[in-house]
C-alpha positions in Angstrom: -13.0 -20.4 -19.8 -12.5 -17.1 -18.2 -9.0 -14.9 -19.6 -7.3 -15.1 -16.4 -6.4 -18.2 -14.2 -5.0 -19.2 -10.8 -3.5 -22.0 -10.0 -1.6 -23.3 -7.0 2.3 -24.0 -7.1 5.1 -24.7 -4.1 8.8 -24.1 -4.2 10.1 -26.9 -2.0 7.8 -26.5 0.9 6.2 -23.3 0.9 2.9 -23.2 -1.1 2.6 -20.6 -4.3 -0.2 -19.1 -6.2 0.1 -18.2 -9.1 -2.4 -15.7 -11.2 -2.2 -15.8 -14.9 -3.4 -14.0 -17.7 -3.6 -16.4 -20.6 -4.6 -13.8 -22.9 -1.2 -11.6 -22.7 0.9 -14.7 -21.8 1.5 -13.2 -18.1 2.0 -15.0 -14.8 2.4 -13.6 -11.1 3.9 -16.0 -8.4 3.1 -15.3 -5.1 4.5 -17.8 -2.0 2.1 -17.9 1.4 5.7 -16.7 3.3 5.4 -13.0 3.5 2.8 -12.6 1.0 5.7 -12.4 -1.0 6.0 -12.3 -5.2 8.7 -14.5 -6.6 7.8 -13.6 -10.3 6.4 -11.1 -12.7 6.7 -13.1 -16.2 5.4 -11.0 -18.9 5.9 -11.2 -22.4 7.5 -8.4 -24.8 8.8 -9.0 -28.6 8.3 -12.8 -28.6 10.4 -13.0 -25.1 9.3 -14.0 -21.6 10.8 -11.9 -18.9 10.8 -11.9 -15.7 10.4 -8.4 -14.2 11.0 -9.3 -10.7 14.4 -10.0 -9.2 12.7 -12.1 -6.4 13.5 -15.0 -4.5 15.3 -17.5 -6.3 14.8 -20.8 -4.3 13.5 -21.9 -1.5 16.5 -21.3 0.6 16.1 -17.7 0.1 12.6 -17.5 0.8 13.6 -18.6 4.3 16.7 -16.8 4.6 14.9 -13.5 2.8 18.4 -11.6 2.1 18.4 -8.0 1.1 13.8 -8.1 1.8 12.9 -8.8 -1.7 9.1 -7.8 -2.3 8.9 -7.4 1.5 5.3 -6.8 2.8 6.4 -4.2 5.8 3.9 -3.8 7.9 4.0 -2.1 10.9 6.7 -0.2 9.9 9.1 0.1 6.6 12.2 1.1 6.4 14.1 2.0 9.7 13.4 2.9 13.2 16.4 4.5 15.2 18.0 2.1 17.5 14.8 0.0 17.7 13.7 2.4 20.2 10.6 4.9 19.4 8.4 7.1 21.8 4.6 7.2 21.0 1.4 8.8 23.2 3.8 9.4 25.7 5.7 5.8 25.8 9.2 4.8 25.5 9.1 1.8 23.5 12.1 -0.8 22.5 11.7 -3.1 20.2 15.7 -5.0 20.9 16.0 -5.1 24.8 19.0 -5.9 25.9 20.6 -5.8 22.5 23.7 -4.1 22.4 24.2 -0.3 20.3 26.3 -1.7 17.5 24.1 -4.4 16.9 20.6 -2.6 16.8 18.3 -2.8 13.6 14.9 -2.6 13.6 13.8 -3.0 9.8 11.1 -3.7 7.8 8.4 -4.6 9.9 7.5 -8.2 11.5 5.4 -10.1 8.7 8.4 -10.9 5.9 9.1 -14.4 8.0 5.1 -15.2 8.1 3.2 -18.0 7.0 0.0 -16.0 6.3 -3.2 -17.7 5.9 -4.7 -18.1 2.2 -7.8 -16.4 2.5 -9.6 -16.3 -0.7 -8.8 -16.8 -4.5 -11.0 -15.5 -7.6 -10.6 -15.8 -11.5 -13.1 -14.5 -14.1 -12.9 -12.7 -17.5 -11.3 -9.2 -15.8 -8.6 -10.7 -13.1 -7.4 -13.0 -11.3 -6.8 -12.4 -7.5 -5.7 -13.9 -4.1 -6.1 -12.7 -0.8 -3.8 -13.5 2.1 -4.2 -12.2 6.1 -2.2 -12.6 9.1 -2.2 -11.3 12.7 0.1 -9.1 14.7 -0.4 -9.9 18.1 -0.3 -7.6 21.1 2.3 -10.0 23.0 3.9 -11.1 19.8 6.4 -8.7 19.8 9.1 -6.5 22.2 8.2 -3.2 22.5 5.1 -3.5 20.1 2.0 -4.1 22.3 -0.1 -3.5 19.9 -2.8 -5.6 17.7 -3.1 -5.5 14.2 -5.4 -7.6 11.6 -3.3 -7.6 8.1 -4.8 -8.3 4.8 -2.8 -8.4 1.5 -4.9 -8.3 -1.6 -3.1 -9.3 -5.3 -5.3 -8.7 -9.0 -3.5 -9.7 -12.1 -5.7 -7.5 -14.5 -5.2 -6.5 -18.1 -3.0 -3.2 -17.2 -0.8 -5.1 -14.3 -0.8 -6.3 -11.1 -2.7 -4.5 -7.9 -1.8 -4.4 -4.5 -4.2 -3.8 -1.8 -3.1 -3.9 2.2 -5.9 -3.3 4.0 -4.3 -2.9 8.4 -7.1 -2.9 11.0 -6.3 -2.1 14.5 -8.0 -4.9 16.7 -6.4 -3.7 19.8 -7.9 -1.6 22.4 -4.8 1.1 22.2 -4.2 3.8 19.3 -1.3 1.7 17.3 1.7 3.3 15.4 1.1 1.5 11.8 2.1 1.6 8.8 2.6 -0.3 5.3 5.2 -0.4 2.4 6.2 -2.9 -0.1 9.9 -3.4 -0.9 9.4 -4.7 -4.7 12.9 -5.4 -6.9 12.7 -4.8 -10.8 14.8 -5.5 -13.9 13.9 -5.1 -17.8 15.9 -8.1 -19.7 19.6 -8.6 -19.6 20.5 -4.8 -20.2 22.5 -3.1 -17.6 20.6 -0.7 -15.0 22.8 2.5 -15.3 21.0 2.4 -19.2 17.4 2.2 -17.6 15.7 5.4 -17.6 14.2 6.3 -14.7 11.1 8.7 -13.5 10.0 9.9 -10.2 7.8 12.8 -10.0 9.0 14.1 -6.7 9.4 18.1 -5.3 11.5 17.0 -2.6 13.8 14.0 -1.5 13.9 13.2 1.6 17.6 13.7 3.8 19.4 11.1 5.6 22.4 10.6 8.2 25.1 7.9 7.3 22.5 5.2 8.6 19.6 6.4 6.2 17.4 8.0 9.4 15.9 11.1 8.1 17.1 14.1 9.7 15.2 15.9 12.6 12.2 18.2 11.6 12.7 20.8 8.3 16.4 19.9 7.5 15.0 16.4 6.4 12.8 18.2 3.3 15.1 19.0 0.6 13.3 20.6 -2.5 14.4 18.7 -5.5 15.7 21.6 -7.4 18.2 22.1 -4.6 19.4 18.4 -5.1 19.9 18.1 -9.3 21.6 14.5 -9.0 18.6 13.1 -7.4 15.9 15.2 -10.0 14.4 12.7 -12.1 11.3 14.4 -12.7 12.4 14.0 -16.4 13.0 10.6 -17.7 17.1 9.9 -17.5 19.4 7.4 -17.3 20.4 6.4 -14.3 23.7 6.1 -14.7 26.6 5.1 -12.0 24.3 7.2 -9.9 24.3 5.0 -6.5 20.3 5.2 -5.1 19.2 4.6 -1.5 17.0 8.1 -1.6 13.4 8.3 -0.5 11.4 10.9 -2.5 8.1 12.8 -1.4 5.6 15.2 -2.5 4.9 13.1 -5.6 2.7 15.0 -8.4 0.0 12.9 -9.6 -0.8 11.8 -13.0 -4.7 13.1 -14.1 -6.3 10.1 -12.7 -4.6 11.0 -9.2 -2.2 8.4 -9.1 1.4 9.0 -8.3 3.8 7.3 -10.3 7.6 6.1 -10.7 8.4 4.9 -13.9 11.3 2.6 -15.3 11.9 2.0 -18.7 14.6 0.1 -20.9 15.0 2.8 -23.9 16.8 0.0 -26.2 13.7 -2.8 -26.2 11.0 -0.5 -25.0 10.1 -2.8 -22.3 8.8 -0.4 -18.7 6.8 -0.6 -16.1 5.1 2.0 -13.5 5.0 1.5 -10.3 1.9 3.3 -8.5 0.7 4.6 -5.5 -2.1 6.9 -4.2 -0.2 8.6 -1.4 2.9 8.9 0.9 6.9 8.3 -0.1 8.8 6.6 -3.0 11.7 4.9 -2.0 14.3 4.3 -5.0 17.4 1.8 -4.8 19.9 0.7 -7.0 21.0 -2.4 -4.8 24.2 -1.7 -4.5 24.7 -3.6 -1.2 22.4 -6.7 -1.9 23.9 -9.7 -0.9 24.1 -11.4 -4.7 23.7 -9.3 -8.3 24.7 -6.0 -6.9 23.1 -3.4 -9.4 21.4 -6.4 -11.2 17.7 -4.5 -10.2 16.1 -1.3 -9.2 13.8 -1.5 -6.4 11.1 1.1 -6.6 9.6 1.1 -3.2 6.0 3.0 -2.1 5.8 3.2 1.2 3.0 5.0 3.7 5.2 7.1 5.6 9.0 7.9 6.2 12.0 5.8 7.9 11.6 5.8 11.2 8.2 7.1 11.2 7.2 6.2 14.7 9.3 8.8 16.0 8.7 11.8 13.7 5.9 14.7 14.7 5.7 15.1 11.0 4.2 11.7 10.6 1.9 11.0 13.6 -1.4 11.7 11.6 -0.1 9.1 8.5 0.8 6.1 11.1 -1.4 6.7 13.9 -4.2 3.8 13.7 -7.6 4.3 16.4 -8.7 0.6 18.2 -11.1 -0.8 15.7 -10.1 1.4 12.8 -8.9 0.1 9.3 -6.9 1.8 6.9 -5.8 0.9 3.3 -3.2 1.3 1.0 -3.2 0.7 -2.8 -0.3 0.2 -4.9 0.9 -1.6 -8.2 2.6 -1.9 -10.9 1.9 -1.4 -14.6 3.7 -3.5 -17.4 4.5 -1.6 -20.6 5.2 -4.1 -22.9 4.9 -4.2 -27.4 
């Protein structure tokens, strides 16, 4: 029998798959809505524990409070009043929607039955494949098509994320991917989890967590000391809702975020090969406020589609694919 395994699952009605590596006693549970994880089970000191701090039921996969391990695709994060401008066009993604009640978030796939494309198991991985469609008409203000594909490998050193976004439209398409993932190590409390990002600058917000226009939004990090965690430290009582950019890779050219529980010596590292880190210490989730860390890597910036800065990161030519890697590596005894 090969080391790894999957298998298929369902919470109430939705369908799961789950990946598992019998070897190092680790399971992945994925559902078909969203392409989103429920579970990261790993096992550290003779304990299972769940990393994630996913869905807990069924109810919440519908409802999906507070986007936990959100796929965002076309967009993560915020745009401005729904409204963005691109090659020229005023777009609105809420018409009719009144100011005070304007939000435009995460993209349009976290509600999405997506197809189960493929599955795979042998003696390196174990993998499943999901895809949806973005249609032109599918959406107010977005006519734009866009073919998604969200690859997941359980492998020996974690779990893999691979979003491949083609553009099947006969338009240039603002897109974009990010993940919105939620993590905990154990029953200890976050403020004692040491945290890592290897960022030169964080990235400035108004009150509604828009970055702000042009230069003012890049703050080097050695102007900002609260938010420099390019040494290991406790996070504290510090409240985080901060994206962070120009990320220094490791030697195999890898950016990486790390978390880490210095009193079991359970941690994990979340990686990326380019754009933004997003780091939040749920403090306005909607149940176990401060109860995770999400570490979030995302292509571009908050409201992206109407920053000159990013253009050349979200811009996607008809028939043209681009793909983002990700994932997160467990760092168990």
């Amino acid at each position: 029998m090969p080391s790894f395994e999957v298998a298929r699952d369902a919470l109430g009605a939705h369908a799961l798959i789950v990946l598992h590596d019998a070897a190092r006693a680790r399971s992945v549970r994925i559902a078909r809505r969203g392409a989103t994880v429920l579970s990261i089970e790993v096992r550290h000191r003779d304990r299972t524990i769940d990393l994630a701090d996913g869905y807990r039921d069924a109810a919440e996969l519908d409802a999906r409070p507070s986007s936990r391990f959100a796929v965002m695709v076309p967009f993560a994060n915020r745009i401005a009043g729904a409204r963005y401008r691109f090659d020229g066009v005023d777009r609105d993604l809420q018409p009719g929607v009144p100011e005070v009640e304007r939000a435009a978030r995460h993209g349009f796939v976290r509600g999405v039955d997506f197809d189960l494309q493929a599955l795979s198991a042998d003696d390196d991985g174990a993998g499943a494949t999901f895809t949806t469609a973005i249609a032109a008409d599918a959406h107010p203000g977005y006519p734009f098509a866009i073919a998604l594909a969200i690859r997941y490998r359980l492998n020996a050193r974690g779990l893999t994320l691979e979003a491949t976004m083609r553009n099947t439209g006969d338009r240039a398409a603002p897109c974009f991917f990010g993940w919105h993932p939620y993590f905990r190590l154990g029953d200890t409390p976050l403020a004692s989890w040491e945290l890592q990002v290897p960022a030169c600058t964080v990235i400035a917000t108004d009150t509604g967590y828009i970055p702000l226009p042009g230069h003012a939004a890049r703050v080097p990090i050695d102007r900002a000391p609260a938010l420099d965690f390019r040494t290991p430290r406790a996070v504290g009582a510090l409240e985080l809702n901060h994206a962070f950019a120009d990320l220094v890779p490791d030697a195999d050219g890898r950016l990486r975020s790390r978390l880490r529980d210095p009193s079991s010596g359970l941690g994990l590292a979340l990686w990326q090969e380019r754009g933004v880190m997003l780091a939040f210490t749920a403090d306005t989730v909607s149940r176990d406020v401060r109860g995770s860390l999400a570490l979030e890597p995302m292509e571009s910036w908050a409201d992206a589609f109407n920053r000159a800065d990013c253009a050349d990161a979200i811009r996607l030519a008809p028939g043209a694919e681009r793909r983002f890697r990700c994932g997160v590596e467990f760092e168990t005894a």
